[in-house]
C-alpha positions in Angstrom: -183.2 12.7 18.6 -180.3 14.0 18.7 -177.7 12.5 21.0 -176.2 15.0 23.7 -172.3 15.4 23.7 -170.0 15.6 26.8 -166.9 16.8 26.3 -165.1 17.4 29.6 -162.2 14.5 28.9 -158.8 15.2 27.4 -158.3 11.4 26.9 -159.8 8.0 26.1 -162.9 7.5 28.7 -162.1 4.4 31.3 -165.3 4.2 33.0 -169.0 5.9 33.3 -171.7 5.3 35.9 -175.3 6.5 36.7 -176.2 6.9 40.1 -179.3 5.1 41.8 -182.1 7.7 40.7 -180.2 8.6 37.2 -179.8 12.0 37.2 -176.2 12.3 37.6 -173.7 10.6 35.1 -170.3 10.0 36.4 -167.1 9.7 34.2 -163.3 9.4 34.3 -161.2 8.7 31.9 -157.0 8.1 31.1 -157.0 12.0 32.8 -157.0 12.9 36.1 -160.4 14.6 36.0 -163.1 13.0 37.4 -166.5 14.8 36.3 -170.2 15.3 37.5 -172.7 15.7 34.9 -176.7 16.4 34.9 -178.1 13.5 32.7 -181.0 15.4 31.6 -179.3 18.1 29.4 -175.6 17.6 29.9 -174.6 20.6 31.9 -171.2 19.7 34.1 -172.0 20.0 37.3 -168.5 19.8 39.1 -165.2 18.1 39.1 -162.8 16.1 41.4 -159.8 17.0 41.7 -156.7 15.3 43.2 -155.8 12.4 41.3 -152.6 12.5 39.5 -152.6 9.5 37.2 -155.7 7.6 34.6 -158.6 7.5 36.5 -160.0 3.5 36.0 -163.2 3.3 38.4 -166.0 4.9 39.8 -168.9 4.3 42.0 -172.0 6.6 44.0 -173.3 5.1 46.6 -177.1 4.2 46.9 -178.1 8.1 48.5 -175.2 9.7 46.3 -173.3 11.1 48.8 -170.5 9.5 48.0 -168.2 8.9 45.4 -165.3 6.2 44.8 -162.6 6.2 42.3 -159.4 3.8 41.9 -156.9 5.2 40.0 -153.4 4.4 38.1 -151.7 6.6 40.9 -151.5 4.0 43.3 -154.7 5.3 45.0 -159.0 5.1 45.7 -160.1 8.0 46.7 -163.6 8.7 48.7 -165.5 12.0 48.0 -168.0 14.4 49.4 -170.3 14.2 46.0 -172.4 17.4 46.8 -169.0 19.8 47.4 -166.3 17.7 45.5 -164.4 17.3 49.2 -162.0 14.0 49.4 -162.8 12.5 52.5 -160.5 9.5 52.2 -157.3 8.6 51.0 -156.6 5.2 50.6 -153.0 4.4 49.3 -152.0 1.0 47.4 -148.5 -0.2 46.2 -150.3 -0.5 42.5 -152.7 1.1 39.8 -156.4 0.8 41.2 -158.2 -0.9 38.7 -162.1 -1.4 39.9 -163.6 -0.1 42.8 -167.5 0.1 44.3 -169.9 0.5 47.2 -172.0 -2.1 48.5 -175.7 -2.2 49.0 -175.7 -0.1 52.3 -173.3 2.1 51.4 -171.1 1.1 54.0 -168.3 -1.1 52.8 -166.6 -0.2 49.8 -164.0 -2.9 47.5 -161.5 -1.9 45.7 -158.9 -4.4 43.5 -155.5 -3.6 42.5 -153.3 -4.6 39.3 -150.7 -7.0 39.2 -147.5 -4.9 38.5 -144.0 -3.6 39.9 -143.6 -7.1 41.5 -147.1 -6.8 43.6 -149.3 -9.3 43.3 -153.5 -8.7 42.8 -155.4 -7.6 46.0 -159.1 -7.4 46.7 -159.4 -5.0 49.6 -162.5 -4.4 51.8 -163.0 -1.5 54.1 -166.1 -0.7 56.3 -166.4 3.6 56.8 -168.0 3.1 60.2 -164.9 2.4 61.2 -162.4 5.4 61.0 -159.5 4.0 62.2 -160.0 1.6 59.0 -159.5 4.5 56.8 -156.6 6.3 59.3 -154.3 3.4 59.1 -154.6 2.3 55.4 -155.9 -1.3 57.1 -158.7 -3.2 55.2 -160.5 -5.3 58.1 -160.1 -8.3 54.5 -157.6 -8.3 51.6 -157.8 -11.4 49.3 -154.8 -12.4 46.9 -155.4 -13.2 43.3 -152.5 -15.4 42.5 -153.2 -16.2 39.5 -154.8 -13.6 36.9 -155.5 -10.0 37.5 -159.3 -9.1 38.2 -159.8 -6.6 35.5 -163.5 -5.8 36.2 -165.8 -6.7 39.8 -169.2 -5.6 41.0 -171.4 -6.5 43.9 -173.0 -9.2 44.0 -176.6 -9.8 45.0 -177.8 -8.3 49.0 -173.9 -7.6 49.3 -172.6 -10.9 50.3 -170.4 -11.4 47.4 -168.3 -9.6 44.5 -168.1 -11.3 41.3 -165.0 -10.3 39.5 -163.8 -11.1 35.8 -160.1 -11.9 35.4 -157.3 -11.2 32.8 -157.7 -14.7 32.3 -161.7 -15.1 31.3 -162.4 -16.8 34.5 -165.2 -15.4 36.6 -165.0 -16.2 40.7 -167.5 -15.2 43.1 -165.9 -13.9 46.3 -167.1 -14.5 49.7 -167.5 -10.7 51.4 -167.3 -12.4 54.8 -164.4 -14.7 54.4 -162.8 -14.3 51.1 -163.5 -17.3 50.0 -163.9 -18.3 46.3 -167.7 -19.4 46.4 -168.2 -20.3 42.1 -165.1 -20.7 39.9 -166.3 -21.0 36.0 -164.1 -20.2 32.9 -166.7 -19.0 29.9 -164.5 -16.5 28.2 -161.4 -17.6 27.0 -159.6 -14.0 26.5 -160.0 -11.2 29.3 -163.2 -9.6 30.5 -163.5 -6.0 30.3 -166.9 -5.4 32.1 -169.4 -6.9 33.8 -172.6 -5.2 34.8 -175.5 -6.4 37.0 -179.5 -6.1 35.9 -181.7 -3.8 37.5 -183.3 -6.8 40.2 -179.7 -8.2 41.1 -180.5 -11.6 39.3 -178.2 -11.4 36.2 -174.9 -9.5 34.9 -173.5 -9.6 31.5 -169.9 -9.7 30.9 -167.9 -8.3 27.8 -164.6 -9.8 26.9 -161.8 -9.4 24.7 -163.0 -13.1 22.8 -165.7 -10.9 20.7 -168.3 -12.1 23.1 -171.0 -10.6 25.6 -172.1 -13.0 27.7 -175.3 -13.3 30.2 -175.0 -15.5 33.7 -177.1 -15.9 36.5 -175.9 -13.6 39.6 -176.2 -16.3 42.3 -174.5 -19.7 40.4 -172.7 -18.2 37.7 -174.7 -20.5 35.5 -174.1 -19.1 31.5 -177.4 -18.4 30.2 -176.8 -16.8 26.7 -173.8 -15.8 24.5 -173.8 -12.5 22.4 -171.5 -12.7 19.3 -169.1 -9.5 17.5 -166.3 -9.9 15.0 -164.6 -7.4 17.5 -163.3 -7.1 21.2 -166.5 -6.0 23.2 -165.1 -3.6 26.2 -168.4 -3.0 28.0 -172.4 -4.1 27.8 -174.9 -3.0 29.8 -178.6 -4.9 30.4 -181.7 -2.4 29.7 -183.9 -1.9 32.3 -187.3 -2.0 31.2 -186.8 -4.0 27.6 -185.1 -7.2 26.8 -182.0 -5.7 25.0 -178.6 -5.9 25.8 -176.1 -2.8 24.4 -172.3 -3.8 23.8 -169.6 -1.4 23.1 -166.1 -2.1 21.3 -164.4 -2.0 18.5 -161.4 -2.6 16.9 -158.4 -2.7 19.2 -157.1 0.9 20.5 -153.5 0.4 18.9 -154.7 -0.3 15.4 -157.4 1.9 15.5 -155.2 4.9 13.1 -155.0 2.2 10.0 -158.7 2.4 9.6 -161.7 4.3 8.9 -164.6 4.1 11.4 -166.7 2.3 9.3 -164.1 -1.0 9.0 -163.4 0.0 12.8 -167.0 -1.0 13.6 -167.0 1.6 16.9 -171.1 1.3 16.5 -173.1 1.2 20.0 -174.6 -2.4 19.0 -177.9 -3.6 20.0 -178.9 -7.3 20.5 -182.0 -8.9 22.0 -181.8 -11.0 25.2 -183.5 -14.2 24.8 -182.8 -14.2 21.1 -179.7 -13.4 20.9 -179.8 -11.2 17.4 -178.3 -8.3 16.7 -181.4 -5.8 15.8 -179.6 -2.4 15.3 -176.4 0.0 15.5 -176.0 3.4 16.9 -172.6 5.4 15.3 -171.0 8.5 16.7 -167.9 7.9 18.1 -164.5 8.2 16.6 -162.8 4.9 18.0 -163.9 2.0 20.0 -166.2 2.6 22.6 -164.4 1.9 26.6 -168.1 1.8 28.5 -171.8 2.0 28.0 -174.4 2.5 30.7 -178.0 2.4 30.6 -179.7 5.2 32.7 -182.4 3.7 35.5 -185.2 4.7 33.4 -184.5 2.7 30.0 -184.6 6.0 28.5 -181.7 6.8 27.3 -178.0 5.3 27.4 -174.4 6.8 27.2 -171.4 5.5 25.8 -167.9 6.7 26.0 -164.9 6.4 24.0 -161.7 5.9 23.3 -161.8 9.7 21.3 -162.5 11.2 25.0 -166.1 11.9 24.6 -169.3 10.7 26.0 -172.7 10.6 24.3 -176.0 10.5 25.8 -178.6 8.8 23.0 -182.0 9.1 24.1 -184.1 5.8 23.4 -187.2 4.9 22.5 -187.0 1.2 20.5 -190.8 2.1 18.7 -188.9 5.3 16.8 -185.2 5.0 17.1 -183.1 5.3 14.3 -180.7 2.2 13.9 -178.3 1.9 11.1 -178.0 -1.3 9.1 -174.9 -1.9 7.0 -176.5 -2.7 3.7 
């Protein structure tokens, strides 16, 4: 089938997120546009506007009624999702680099980069509390000394984040006192992406070493290593089947010296427990910034560094993979 094509971006895609049921796909990219689309046929249903710089993050909450998204303008911003109203203003002395709501909805993280002479900050603010939002306070902030978190999610029942570092090292953060619960050090270049498994239970990271790799949520034990000949920038899990999707490609800068096919900018396909790559998916013109599985298995979307995102509709018993020969 042929994959649906979303072109609302006028530059490379940063990020892009399903909410809980999967009808609506979220994306941003290095614009600042922030776009609503309906999963099922690719219709844009509405925009964001305010932000003035690249757009990194974005999160719905579990009853999508709200939307988060961190940006390079020094900013996370929290929206009305139904009427595209910002509700929230939060304002940071650097580039917001990964944001999300927890489990209830309630408490929202965000992390910032380590530039301008500010160091890395994990900040956490609760909503019930207005005067939270009013005064720019987080009720925690925890410093990252040492290497930038580059990607973080919530952790199982909300009582940690786990957050991937410039460095390769994963932590697991405390969400009640900040402290660093599980310290391990897989990767040994950056992590671009972690995503968490349907149940909670595992997440997959993808990193700039040319590796995907699977942990467990709760010890951050390594369970299985998935291997490219290029950076991987994002992987999702599938919900319903063992497979494991990784996006990447060759790296952005060299990315005019080469035709697509030495690029490698395919959607690659590899089997959990196995570990083998069983099938590629083309279509984008550069390397691919963030794939997503919708809730149903069904279908997946990937977006890239050319500024558009696909929606490939999936079925393993008759999709078509490409093999080189």
């Amino acid at each position: 089938m042929k994959p649906i094509l979303l072109q609302g971006h006028e530059r490379s895609i940063t990020q892009i997120k399903y909410n809980r049921e999967g009808d609506l796909l979220f994306t941003v990219a290095k614009d600042p546009i922030v776009n609503v689309w309906y999963s099922v046929n690719g219709e844009r249903l509405g925009t964001y506007m305010g932000h003035t710089g690249a757009v990194w993050c974005v999160d719905a909450d579990w009853d999508t009624k709200h939307v988060l998204t961190g940006s390079a303008d020094n900013s996370c911003r929290l929206w009305d999702c139904e009427t595209g109203k910002q509700l929230a203003l939060l304002k940071t002395n650097s580039a917001v680099r990964t944001c999300g709501f927890d489990f209830g909805g309630n408490i929202i993280m965000f992390s910032t980069d380590k530039q301008m002479g500010y160091q890395c900050f994990v900040s956490f603010f609760d909503l019930r509390d207005p005067s939270q939002i009013d005064n720019n306070e987080p009720y925690m902030k925890i410093p990252c000394n040492d290497s930038k978190i580059t990607s973080a999610v919530w952790g199982p029942l909300g009582e940690c984040i786990i957050a991937g570092h410039e460095s390769g090292e994963l932590n697991q953060y405390s969400a009640k006192s900040g402290d660093v619960l599980v310290n391990v050090k897989e990767h040994s270049r950056q992590i671009n992406d972690i995503q968490l498994s349907r149940d909670m239970t595992m997440f997959v990271t993808a990193s700039k070493d040319n590796t995907a790799k699977l942990f467990d949520s709760t010890t951050l034990e390594h369970q299985k290593t998935f291997r490219t000949e290029r950076p991987v920038n994002s992987a999702a899990l599938s919900p319903n089947y063992d497979h494991v999707v990784l996006g990447g490609g060759q790296e952005a800068m060299d990315v005019t010296t080469t035709s697509t096919r030495i690029g490698k900018f395919e959607a690659r396909f590899f089997h959990l427990a196995f570990e083998e790559e069983f099938g590629r998916v083309k279509g984008h013109f550069g390397p691919i910034n963030s794939v997503a599985f919708h809730p149903d298995g069904k279908s997946y979307s990937s977006g890239g560094e050319d500024g558009y995102v696909r929606i490939h509709y999936f079925d393993p018993q008759y999709f078509e993979f490409e093999f080189e020969a």
